[in-house]
N, C-alpha and C positions, 0 to 999 in steps of 0.2 A: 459725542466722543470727546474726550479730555486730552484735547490738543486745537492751539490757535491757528494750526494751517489744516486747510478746508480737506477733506477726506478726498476730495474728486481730486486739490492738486497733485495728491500722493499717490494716489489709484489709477490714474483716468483709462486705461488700455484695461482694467479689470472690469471698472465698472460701467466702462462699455457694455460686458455683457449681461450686465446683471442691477440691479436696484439696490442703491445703500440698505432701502428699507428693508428688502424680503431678505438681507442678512442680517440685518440687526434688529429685525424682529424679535423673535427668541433670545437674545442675549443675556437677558436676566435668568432665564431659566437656567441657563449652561455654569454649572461652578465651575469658579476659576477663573471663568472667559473675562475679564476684563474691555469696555471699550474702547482701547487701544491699538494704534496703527498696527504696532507691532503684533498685535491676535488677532487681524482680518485673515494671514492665510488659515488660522487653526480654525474659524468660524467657517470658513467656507471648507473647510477639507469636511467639515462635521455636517455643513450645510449640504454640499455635494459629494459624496464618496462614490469613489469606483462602484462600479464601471458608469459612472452620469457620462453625460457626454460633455457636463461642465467640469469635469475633477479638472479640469489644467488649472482651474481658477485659482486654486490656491499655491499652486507652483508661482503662478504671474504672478499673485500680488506679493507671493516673498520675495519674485526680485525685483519688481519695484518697489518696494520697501528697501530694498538694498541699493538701489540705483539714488532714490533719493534722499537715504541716508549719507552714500558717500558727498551727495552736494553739500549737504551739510555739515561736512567735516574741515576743518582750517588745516589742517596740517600741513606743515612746507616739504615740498620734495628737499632729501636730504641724500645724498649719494653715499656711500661708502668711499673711506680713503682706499681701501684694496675690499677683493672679493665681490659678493652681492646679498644684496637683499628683497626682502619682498615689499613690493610698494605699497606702504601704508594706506594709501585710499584702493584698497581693495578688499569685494567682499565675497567669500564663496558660500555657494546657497547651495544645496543636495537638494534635488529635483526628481519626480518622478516623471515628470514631463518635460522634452525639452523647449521650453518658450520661449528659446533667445531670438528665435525667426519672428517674434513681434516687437522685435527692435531693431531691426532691420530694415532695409529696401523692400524685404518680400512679405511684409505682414501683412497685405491682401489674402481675405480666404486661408489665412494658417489654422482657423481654429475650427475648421471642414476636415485638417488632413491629418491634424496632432495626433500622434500617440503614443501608451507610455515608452519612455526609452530613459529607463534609472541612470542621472548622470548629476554631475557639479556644473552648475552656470555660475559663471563671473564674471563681476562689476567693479568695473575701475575706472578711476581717471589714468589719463594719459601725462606721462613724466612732461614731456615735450610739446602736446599740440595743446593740452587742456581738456579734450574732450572725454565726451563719458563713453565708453566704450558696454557691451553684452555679450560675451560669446560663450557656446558652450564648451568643458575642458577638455583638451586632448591631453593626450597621453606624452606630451613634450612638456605643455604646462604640468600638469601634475608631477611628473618628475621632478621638475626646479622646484616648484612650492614645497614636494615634500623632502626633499633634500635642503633646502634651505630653512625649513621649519622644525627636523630634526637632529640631532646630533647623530652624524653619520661615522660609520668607521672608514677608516683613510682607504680613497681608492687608488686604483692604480688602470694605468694601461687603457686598455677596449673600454672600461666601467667609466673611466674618470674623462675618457671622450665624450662618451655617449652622454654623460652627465653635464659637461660643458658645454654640449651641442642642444642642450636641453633650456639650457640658465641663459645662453646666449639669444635664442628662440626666444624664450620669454621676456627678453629685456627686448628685441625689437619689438615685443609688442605693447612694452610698457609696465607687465604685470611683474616683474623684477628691476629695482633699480640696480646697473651696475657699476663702478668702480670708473672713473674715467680713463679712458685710453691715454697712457702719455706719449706713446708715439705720433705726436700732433705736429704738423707744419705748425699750428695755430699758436704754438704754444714755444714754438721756435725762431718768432721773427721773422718766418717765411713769406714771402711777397703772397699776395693771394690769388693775383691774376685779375681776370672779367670775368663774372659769369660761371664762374667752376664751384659744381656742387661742392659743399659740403665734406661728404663720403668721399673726396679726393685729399682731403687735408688730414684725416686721422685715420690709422692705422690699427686693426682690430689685434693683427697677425704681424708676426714677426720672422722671416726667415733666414735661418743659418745656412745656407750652401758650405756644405765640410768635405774636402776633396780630402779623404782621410788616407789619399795614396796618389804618389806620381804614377806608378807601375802600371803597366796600358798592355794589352795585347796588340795594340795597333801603332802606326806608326804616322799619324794624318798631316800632310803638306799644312795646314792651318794653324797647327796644335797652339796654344800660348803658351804652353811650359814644362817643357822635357828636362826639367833641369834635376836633379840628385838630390832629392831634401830627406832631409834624415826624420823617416814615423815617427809620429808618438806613439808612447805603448797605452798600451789596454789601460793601467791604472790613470795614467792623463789623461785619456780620453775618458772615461767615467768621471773625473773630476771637473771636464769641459761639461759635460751635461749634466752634472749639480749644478754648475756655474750660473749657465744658460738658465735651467729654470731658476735662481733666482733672480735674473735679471728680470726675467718674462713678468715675473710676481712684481716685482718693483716696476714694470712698466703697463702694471695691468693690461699684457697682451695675452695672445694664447702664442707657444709655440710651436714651428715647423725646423722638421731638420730636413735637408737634401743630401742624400749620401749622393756625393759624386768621385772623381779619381782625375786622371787616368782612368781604371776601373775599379770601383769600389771592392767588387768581388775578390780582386788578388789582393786585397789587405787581413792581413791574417785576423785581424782583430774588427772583420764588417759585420757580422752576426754577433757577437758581442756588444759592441757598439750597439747595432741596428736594434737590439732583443732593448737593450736599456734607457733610449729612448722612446723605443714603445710604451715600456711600462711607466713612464713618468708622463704618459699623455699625451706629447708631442703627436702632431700628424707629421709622419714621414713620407718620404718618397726617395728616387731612386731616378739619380742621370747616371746611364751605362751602358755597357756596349749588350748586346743579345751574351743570354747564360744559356745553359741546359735546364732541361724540364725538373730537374731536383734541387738543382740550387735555388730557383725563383718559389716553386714548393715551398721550399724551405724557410724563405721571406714571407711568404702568405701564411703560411703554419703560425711563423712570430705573429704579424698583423698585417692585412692588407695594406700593402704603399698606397697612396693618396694617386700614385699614380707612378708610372714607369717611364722615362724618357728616352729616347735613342737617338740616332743619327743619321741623315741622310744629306747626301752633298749634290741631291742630282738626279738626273736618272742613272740606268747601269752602269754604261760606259763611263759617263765623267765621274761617277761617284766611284767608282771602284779605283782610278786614278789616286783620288784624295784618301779615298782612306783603306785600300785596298781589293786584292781579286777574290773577287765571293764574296762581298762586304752586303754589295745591296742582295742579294739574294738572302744571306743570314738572316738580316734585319726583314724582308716580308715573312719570310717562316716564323721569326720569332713574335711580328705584330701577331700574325695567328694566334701563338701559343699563349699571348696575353689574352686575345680576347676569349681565346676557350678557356684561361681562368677565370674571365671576369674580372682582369685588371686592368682598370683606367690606362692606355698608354697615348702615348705622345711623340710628336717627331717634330725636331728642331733642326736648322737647315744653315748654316752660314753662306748667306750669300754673297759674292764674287762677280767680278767683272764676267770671269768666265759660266759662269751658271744662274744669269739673271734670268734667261731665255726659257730655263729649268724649270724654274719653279711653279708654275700656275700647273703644266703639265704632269708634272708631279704630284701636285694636289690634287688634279684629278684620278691618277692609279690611289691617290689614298683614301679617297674618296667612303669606300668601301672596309679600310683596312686599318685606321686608326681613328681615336677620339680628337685627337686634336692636331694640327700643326701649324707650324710659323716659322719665319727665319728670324737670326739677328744677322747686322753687317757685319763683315771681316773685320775685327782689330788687328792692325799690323803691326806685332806682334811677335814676336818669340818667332816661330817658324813661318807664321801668318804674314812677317815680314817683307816674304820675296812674292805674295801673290796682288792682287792689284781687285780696286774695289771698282766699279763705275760711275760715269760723270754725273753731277748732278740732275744735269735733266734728264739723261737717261733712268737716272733713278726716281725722279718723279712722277715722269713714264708709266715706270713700272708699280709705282705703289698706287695711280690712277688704276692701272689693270688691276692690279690686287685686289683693292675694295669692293670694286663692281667684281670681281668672282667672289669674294669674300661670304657678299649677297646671297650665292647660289650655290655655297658648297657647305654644309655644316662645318666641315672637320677643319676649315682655315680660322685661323683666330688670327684676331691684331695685338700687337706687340711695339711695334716699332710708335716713336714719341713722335714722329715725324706727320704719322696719320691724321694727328688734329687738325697740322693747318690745312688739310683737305677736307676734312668733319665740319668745320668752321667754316671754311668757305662756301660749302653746301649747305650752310644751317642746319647742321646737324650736331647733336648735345658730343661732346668731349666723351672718350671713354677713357677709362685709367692710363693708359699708356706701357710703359715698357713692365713695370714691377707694382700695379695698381696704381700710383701715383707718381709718375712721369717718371725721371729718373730715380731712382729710388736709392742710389748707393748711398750707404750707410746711414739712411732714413729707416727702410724698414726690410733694410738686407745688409747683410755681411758675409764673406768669402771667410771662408777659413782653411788653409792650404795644410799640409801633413805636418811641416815643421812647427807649428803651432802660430806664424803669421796671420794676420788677421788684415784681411782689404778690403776698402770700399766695394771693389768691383772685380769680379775675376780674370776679367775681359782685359783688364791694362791695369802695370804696375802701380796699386795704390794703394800702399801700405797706412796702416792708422797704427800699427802695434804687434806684440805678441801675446798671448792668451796665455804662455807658461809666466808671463816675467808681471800679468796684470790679471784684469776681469773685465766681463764684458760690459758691464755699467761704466767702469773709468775709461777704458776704451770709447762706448759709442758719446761720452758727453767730454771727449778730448778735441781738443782744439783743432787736430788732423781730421778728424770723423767729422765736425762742423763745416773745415772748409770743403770735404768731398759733398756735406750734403749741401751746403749752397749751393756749388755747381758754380760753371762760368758767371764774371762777371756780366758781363753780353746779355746774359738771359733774363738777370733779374727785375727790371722794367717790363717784361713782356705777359701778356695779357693769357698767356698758354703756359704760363714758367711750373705750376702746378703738376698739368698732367703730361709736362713737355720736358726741358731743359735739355733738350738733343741725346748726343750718346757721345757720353766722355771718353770711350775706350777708342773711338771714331775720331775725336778730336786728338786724343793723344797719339793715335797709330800715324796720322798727317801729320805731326812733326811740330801742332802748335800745342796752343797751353791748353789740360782742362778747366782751369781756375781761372782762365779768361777769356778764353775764346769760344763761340759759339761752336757748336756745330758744321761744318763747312758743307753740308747738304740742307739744311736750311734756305726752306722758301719763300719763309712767310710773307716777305713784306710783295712777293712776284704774284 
């Protein structure tokens, strides 16, 4: 053969099964065939043809011919400034067999069990670890490959999910490079901590909480802000979610909106709104109080929410207190009516001096009755001001009991930043904390209230701007949105500050600083 690296190094899983010679025997008879690497698999498809019991042969040796072609390619990973692309050390081979299971763990006896299954095997290095990776295509990959390798007509909505849900798939696996995330602690000066992966310091996702209305059917003892802000209309609000996405574009994230309120539903302009960030891609969702079976229709009609939140302060009795009579009854009919649509819901819980006792008990009625729930602590607050939160070692206590049912009940999730230093002290890895990466105010969340103010955190007064009078790129990289995302001074030496920094709305509602003060439930050093 007319090549100085040895045929076995290029072959060796082929010619396992077979003899260089008794393929390259006939070679000169065959026009065309050339003795090159590159026409071993057409020699063997010609040598073996269906139905042999050797036809895989020439599948394998086209993709190790592909596997060791990409070694021998120099190319430097090169990222895109925005968008994606497809990563250059990558090869797709059309297969009538699939023989990626002989580059695997399992290639014991794979060539006892092959058979045909017409598909695309692909060979690539990896962006990140260096390694050469085989797998066969699915239908996630092929999407991004072929989307990224044709000129596509502009999508919208459900299409242009599915399509990023596709390009993102394939960049964890390497076979797309993407666009770097700029919403990075890494890339912001942020302390790193000890020990804190990675996936805690960049942000994929970016979410807008838009309380796009004061208006509330209820009247709840906690509430943070009853106050009179004058809506924007319909055309500002379509002009916030131009905005929005191109912030998302310049910060190579994807976007989330959260219609919240009061109740989002009594804003005349929520289906509006709701309908036009669907089609711009965003994944939405939905903090609100229980609707009728037509209204929520009607949100599922536009696009299914990512997920549905409610509220629950309790059991019957003390919750129907807080947020009134009939309230917790509503909300189990309504968990129902989510799950016979098949919408993700959710149940969020402020807990209180008075309903600490609540909570696990509660988790167990939900047991059965929703996907997920968790509490945050009471900020004291707007009307949240006259109720009282619990001591700290009661609440120590209590996030002790949490984690151990935590264990044992799917439908609890953790939330609170505080968890770690009991993860930590258990030797147990860090989990994101309150907003995937510890406190997350105006990292990789923003409040945006009806009047068009813009807050670090909805939870307690923390103004960075207003979205009519700016945009949200000069907003989130302004000197107010920096000092919320550093967070107390207190914290930033601390080996948890990452997936921790406490809960500012917590520190402000007691009366001290956020910008200097820890947390005042804070265990760590105990």
């Amino acid at each position: 053969m007319s090549t100085q690296v040895p045929i076995e190094k290029i072959f060796p899983k082929t010619l396992s099964h077979v003899e260089p010679a008794t393929v390259f025997a006939d070679e000169g008879k065959q026009e065309g065939v050339a003795a090159t690497p590159e026409k071993l698999p057409e020699l063997l498809r010609n040598r073996f043809p269906y139905p042999s019991k050797l036809a895989f042969l020439a599948d394998l040796a086209a993709v190790e011919y592909a596997h060791w072609s990409v070694g021998q390619m120099d190319e430097v990973f090169s990222r895109p400034s925005h968008g994606a692309v497809i990563n250059p050390l990558l090869q797709i081979v059309p297969v009538t067999y699939d023989v990626s299971p002989f580059f695997s763990d399992r290639e014991a006896g794979v060539s006892d069990r092959i058979e045909p299954d017409e598909e695309w095997v692909l060979v690539w290095k990896g962006p990140e670890t260096g390694r050469f990776y085989v797998e066969k295509a699915d239908e996630q990959m092929l999407l991004a490959l072929k989307v990224l390798s044709e000129e596509q007509q502009e999508l919208q909505g459900g299409q242009l999910i599915i399509v990023n849900q596709a390009i993102d798939y394939a960049a964890r696996k390497g076979i797309v490079l993407k666009a770097p995330y700029l919403v990075s602690r890494s890339l912001q000066g942020f302390p790193k901590g000890e020990n804190i992966p990675e996936k805690y310091l960049t942000a994929s996702v970016f979410t807008l909480q838009w309380h796009i209305t004061n208006t509330c059917d209820l009247h709840c003892k906690h509430c943070y802000d009853r106050g009179k802000r004058s809506p924007l209309t319909a055309e500002e609000g379509l002009r916030i979610i131009d905005d929005f996405e191109g912030f998302c574009r310049e910060k190579n994230v994807r976007g989330h909106i959260c219609f919240s309120g009061g109740n989002p539903f009594m804003s005349p302009h929520f289906f509006r709104l709701y309908t036009a960030a669907a089609d711009k891609g965003f994944a939405v969702s939905i903090l609100g109080n229980p609707v009728m079976e037509q209204e929520l229709q009607r949100v599922i009609d536009i696009r299914m929410p990512e997920y549905f939140q409610v509220s629950l302060e309790g059991l019957e009795a003390h919750n129907d207190v807080i947020r009134g009579e009939g309230y917790y009854r509503s909300v189990m009919d309504f968990l129902d009516l989510l799950r016979e649509k098949e919408v993700s819901s959710a149940v969020m819980l402020t807990l209180t001096k008075a309903n600490i006792d609540q909570v696990l008990p509660l988790a167990e009625v939900l047991r059965e009755k929703t996907d997920h729930f968790t509490f945050n602590r009471l900020s004291q607050v707007g009307e949240g001001a006259g109720l009282w939160l619990p001591d700290r070692e009661a609440y120590r206590r209590f996030l002790e009991s949490y984690t151990v049912a935590a264990a044992g009940n799917p439908v609890i999730g953790l939330k609170d930043n505080l968890i770690n230093i009991l993860r930590e002290s258990r030797g147990i890895a860090p989990f994101g904390g309150c907003t995937g990466f510890g406190c997350g105010a105006a990292f990789n969340f923003v409040a945006l209230l009806p009047d068009g103010e813009v807050h670090a955190c909805r939870k307690f007064p923390s103004l960075i701007g207003n979205i009519i009078e700016s945009d949200f790129l000069t907003l989130y990289e302004s000197e107010e949105a920096k000092r919320y995302r550093n967070g107390p001074e207190a914290c930033s030496e601390c080996r948890l500050r990452p997936v921790c920094g406490g809960c500012m709305a917590a520190v402000h509602g007691m009366g001290l600083d956020p910008f200097r003060d820890r947390d005042p439930f804070c265990f760590i050093e105990e």
